[in-house]
C-alpha positions in Angstrom: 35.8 102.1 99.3 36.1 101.8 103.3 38.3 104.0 105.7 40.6 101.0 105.2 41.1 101.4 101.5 41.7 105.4 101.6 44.6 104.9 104.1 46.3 102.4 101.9 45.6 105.1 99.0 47.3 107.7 100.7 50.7 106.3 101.2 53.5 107.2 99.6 55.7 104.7 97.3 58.5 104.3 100.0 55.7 103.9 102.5 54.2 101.0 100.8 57.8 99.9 100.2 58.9 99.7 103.9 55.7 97.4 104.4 55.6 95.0 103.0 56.3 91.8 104.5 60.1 91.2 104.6 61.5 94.0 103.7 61.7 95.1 107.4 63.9 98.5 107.6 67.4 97.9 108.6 68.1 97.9 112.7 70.4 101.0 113.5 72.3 99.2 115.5 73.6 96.7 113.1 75.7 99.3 111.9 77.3 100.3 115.0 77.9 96.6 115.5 80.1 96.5 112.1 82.0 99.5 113.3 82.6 98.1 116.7 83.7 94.4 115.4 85.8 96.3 112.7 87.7 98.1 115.7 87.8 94.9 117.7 89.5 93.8 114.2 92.2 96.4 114.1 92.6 96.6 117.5 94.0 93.0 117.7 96.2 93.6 114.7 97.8 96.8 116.0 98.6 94.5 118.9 99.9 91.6 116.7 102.0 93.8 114.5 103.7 95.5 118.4 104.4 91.6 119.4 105.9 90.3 116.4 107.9 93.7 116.6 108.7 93.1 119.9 109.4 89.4 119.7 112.0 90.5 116.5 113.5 93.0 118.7 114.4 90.6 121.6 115.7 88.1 118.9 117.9 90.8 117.0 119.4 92.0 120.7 120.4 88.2 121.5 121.9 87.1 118.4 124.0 90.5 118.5 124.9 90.0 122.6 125.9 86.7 121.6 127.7 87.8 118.9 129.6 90.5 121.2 130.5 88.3 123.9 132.2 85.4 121.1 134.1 88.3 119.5 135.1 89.3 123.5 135.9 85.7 124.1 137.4 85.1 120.9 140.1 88.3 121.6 140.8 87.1 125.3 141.5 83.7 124.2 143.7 85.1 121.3 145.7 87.9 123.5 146.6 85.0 126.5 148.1 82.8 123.3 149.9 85.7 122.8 151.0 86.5 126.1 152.1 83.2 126.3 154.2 82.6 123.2 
């Protein structure tokens, strides 16, 4: 046996594990790619969920001024009928 031979003889199993071809240890930053694409992620729902809140909101305040002002319209007209008569 060479100097080559003993080398190989002296790693450990997770040594001879981590390479061989393909198996390539995983790149750190992979995982801090996950975490900043799953925060992109909830980032844009958070501001989904605030516009379709919003958007509700404005609807809900027009129906019920609309409502006000034909219940207001509704009493004028009724009271000059009146006043009329």
């Amino acid at each position: 046996m060479g100097p080559i031979d003993d080398d190989k003889a002296d790693l450990s199993s997770a040594d001879r594990t981590a390479g061989r071809e393909g198996d390539a240890p995983e790149d750190p930053r992979k995982g801090g790619a996950r975490i900043q694409t799953y925060t992109w992620i909830l980032i844009t729902a958070w501001n989904l969920a605030i516009v379709i809140s919003l958007g509700w909101n404005l609807y809900q305040a027009r129906q019920e001024i609309q409502a006000m002002a034909l219940t207001t319209a509704r009493i004028n007209f009724d009271k000059d009928l009146l006043y009329r008569r």
